[in-house]
C-alpha atoms as one frame of an Amber mdcrd trajectory, in Angstrom:
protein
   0.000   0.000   0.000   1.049   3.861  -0.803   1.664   6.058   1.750  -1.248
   8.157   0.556  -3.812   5.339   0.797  -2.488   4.414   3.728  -3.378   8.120
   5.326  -6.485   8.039   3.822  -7.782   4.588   5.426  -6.158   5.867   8.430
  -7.690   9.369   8.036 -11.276   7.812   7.687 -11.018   5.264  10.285  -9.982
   8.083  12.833 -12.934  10.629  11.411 -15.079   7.813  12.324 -14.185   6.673
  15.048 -14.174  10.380  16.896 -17.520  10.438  14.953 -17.119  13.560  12.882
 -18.120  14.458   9.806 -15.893  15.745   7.148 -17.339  18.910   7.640 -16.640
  18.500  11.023 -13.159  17.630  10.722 -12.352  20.338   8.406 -14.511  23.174
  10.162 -12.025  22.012  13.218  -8.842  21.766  11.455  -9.461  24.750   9.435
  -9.913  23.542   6.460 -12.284  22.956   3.230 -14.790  19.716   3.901 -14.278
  19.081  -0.045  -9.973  18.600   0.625 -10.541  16.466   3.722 -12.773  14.352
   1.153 -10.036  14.618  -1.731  -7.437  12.998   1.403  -9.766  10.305   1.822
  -9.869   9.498  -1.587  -6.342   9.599  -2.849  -7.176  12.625  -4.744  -4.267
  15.033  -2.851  -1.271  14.323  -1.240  -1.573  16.142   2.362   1.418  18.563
   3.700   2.796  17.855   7.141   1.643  20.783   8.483  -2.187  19.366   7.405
  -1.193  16.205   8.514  -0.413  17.747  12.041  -3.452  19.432  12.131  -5.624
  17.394  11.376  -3.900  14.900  13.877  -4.108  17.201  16.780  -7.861  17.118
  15.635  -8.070  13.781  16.156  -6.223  13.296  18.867  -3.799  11.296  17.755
  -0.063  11.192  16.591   0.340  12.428  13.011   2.637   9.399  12.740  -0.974
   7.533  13.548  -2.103   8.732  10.296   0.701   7.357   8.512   1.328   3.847
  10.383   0.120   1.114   7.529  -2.252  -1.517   9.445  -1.636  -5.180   9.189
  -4.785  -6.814   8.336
């Protein structure tokens, strides 16, 4: 798996589980709803500084976002 799909399976199952929204999440993180859903779908490739933020968001380590899972 990519790096990128890796954040944005991570990225989802951490929305999810803190049960927000994209809208949510972005309205938090400061940013647009429609580039959290371009993460989640591969579409763009997320800075560190967006990774951080949306991390601190979560609650999480932005290293959580990149971890790959074994499955």
């Amino acid at each position: 798996m990519q790096i990128r799909e890796t954040f944005a399976a991570n990225l989802k199952k951490y929305r999810k589980a803190k049960g927000l929204s994209q809208e949510e999440l972005a309205h938090q993180a400061d940013l647009d709803r429609t580039y959290i859903s371009s993460l989640e779908r591969c579409v763009y490739a997320a800075s560190i500084d967006v990774v951080g933020r949306i991390a601190d968001v979560l609650e999480i380590k932005p290293s959580d976002l990149l971890r790959e899972r074994k499955e």
